[in-house]
N, C-alpha and C positions, 0 to 999 in steps of 0.2 A: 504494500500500500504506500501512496505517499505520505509525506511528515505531514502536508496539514488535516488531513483525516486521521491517521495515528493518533494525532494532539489535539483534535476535536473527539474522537473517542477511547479517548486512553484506558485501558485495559492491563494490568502489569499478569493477569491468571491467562491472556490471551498469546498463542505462539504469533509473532508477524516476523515478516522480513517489511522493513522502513526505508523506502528509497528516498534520499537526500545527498545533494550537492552537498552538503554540511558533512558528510560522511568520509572520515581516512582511508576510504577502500572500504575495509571489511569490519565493523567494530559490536561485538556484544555488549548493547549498553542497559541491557536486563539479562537477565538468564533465558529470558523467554524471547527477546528482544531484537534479532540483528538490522543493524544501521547499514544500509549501503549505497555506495555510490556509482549506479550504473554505469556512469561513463569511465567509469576506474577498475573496474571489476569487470572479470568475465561470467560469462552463466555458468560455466563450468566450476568456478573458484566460487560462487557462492552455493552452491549445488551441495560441494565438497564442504565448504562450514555448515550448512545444515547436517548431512549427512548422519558425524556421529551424534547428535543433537537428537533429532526425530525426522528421516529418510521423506523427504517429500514425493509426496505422491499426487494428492489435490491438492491443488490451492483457489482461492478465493484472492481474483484482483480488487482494489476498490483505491480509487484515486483519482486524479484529475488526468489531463489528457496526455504530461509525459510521461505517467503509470502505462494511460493505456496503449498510446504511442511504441512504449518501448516492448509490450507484447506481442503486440502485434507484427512488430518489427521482428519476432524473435520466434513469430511461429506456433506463440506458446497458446492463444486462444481455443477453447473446443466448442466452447458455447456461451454464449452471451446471453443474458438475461438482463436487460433494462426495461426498466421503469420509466411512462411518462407520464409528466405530471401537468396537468392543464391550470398550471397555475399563474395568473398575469405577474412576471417580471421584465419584459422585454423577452426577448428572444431567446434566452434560459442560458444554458452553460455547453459549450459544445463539448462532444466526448474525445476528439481528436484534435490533434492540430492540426491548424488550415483548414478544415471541416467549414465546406459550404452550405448553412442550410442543414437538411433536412437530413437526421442520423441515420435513419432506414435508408434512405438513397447511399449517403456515403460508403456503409456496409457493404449495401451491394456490391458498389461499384467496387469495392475492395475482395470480393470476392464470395462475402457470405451470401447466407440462403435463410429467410425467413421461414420458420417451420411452425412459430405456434405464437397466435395473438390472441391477447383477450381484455377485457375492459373490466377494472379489478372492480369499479367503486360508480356509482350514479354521478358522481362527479366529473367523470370520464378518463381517470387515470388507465394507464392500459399497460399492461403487460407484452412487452416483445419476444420473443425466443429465438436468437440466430446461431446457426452453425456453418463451419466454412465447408465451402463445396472441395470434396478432395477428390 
């Protein structure tokens, strides 16, 4: 996840890996905790400090858009599950960078495949479900 969601729901009984620019490379700054700095680290060397730790297997992305950016970039997505929220802010928050517009479109156009919609709440909040075409 990135540091400002980490530090908006801080959790010390939760395992995360914390991606930040603020990060020495590779740093355990809880037990449960690691701090990283993607552009300094390989996947492979953070793979390897989890490892003897608790062996990752799933994970849960959750972050802003160079969280998501960097998964994407990395391959690592199997399925996307967002939330939209029809809620008046302006234009909301895009999930990618550069991201024109419309998330579903962008998805696509990057490859995924929309497999399950639904409309969570009367409000018109709605559930997406995408997975990449392989």
């Amino acid at each position: 996840m990135g540091r400002t969601t980490h530090l908006t729901a801080l959790r010390k009984d939760r395992r995360r890996v914390v991606f930040s620019r603020t990060a020495a490379g590779l740093e355990w700054r809880e037990a449960t905790h690691l701090w990283v700095d993607p552009n300094r680290v390989s996947l492979a060397d953070i793979l390897a400090a989890l490892t003897p730790v608790r062996p990752p297997r799933r994970c849960i992305v959750l972050g802003g858009t160079t969280v998501h950016d960097w998964f994407l970039g990395h391959a690592l997505i199997d399925r996307i599950e967002l939330t939209i929220e029809p809620v008046g802010f302006g234009s909301g928050l895009p999930f990618l960078t550069g991201q024109q517009g419309d998330v579903t479109a962008e998805l696509l156009g990057r490859g995924f495949a929309l497999i399950e919609q639904q409309e969570l709440n009367p409000q018109g909040t709605r559930l997406l479900v995408l997975v990449p075409r392989r």
